[in-house]
C-alpha positions as a Markdown table, in Angstrom:
| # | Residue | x | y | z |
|---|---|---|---|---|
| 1 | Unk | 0.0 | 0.0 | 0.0 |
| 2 | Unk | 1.2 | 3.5 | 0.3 |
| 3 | Unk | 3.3 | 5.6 | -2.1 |
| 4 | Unk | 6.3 | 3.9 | -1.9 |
| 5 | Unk | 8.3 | 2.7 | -4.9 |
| 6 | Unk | 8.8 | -0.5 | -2.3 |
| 7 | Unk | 5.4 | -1.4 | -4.1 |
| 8 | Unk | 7.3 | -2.1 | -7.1 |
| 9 | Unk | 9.8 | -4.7 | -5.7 |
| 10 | Unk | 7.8 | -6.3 | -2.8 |
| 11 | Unk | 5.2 | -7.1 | -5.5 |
| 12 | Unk | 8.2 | -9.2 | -7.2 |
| 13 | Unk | 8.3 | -11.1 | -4.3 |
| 14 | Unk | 11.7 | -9.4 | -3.4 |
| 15 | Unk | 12.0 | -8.5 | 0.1 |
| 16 | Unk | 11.2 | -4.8 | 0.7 |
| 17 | Unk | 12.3 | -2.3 | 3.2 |
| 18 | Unk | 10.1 | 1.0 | 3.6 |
| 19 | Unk | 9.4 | 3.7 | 6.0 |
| 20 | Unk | 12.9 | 4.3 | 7.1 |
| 21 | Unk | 12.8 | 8.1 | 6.5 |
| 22 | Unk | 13.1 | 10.4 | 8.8 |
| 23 | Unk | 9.2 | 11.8 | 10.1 |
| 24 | Unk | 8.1 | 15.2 | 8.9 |
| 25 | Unk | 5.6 | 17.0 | 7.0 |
| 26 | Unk | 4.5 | 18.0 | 3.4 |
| 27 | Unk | 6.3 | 15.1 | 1.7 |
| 28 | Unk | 7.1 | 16.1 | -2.0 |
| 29 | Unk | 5.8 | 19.6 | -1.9 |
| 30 | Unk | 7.6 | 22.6 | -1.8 |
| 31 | Unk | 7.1 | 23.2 | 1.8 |
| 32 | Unk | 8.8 | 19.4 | 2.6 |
| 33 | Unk | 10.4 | 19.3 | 5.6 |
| 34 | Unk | 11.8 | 17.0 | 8.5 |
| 35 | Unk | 11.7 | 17.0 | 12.0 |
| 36 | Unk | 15.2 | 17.2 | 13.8 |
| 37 | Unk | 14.0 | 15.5 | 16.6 |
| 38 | Unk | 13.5 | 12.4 | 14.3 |
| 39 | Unk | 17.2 | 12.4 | 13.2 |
| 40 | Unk | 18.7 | 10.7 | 15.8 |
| 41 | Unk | 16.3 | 8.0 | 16.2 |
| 42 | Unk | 16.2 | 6.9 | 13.1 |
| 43 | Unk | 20.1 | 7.2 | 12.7 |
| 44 | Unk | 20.1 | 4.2 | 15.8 |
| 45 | Unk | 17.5 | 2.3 | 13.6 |
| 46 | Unk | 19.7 | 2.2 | 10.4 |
| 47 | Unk | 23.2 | 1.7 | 12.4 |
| 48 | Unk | 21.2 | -1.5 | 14.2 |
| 49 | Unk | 19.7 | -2.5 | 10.8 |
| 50 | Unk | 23.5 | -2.4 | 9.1 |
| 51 | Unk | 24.6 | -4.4 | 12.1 |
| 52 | Unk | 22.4 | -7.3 | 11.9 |
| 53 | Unk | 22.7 | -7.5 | 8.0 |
| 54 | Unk | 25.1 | -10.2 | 6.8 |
């Protein structure tokens, strides 16, 4: 579901990551932005997800 171009691959069967942006507002307008407090929280999620990769 959703936007994402995830939709393409996942619906090849091929295992799909999505949602690992940072949170904001506005996405693909001119007034996009993120929110900083998200940063940092989602940095830890992708250093964990790079750790447990093989």
């Amino acid at each position: 579901g959703g936007g994402s171009d995830g939709n393409f691959t996942a619906a090849l069967g091929i295992p799909t990551l999505d949602g690992l942006g940072a949170d904001g507002h506005g996405p693909h307008t001119l007034d996009e932005t993120i929110y900083f407090s998200s940063l940092a929280p989602m940095t830890k999620l992708w250093v964990r997800l790079f750790e447990t990769l093989e």
